[in-house]
N, C-alpha and C positions, 0 to 999 in steps of 0.2 A: 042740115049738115053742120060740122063744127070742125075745128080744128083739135090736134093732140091739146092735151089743158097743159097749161101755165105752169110754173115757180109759184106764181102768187095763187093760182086757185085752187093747187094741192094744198097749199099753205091756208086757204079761205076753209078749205073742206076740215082739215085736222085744227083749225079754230087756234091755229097761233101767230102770232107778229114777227116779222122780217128780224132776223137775228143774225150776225156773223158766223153765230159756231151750229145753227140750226140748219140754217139755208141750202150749205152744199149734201147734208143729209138727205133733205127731203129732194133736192133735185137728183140726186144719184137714184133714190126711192120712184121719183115719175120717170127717170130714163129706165129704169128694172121695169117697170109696169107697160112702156110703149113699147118694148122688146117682147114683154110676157104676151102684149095684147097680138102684136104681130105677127108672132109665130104658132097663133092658136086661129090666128084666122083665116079664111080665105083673101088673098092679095086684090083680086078687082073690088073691093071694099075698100080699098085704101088708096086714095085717088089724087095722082102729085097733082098741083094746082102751083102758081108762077109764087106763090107767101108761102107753102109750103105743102102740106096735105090737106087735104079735106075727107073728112069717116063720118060715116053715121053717126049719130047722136046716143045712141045705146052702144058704141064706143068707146066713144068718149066718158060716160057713166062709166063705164067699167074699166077703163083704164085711173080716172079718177080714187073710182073705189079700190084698185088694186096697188095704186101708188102710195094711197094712205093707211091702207094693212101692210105694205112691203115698208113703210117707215116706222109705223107701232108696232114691227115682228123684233125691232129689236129688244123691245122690251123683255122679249121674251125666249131668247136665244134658244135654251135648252128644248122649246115647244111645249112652256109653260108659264102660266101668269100668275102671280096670287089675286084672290077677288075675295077681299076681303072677313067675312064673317065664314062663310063658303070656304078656304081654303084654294089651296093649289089646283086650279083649272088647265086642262089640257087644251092646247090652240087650234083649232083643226087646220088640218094641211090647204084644204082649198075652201074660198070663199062665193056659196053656194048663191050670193048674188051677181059676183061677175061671172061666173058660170050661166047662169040663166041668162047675164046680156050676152055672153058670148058664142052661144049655141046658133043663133040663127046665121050669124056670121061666119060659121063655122064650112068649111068644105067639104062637101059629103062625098063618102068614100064609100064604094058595094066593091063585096068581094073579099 
């Protein structure tokens, strides 16, 4: 079990140093991602605890991984990026690994 990630461990993940004009980006980016996480999951996954919550651990990954794509989406506003020799690359709308962590956590609906 883990907790929602940090300021500093989105920041540990996208590989950059504590900065004034970076910091409130990236934490606006991990609060989009633990709203994105929790409105795609099932609620008894997400477990108040007296520090805060505690979630699964492929959660956590994937709120991670969704905070540091929802910070590097701004690069690419219009939902596209240049990459180099390649040209103009198109961003795809969702990221097919926090989907795969997101699945099992997911609420199942028949009918």
């Amino acid at each position: 079990m883990a907790t929602w990630p940090t300021l500093d461990e989105v920041r540990q993940m996208l590989r950059l140093e504590p900065g004034p004009a970076e910091d409130p980006l990236i934490d606006k980016a991990r609060l989009a991602a633990i709203d994105y996480v929790t409105g795609r999951v099932d609620s008894k996954y997400i477990l108040a605890d007296a520090g805060g919550f505690l979630i699964p651990d492929g959660l956590y990954e994937a709120t991670l991984f969704a905070a540091a794509r929802f910070y590097r989406r701004r690069d690419s506003l219009d939902g596209t990026i240049g990459w180099g020799d390649v040209g103009v690359v198109r961003v795809g709308r969702n990221d097919p690994d926090v989907d795969a962590l997101l699945t099992r956590y997911m609420a199942v609906v028949l009918g």
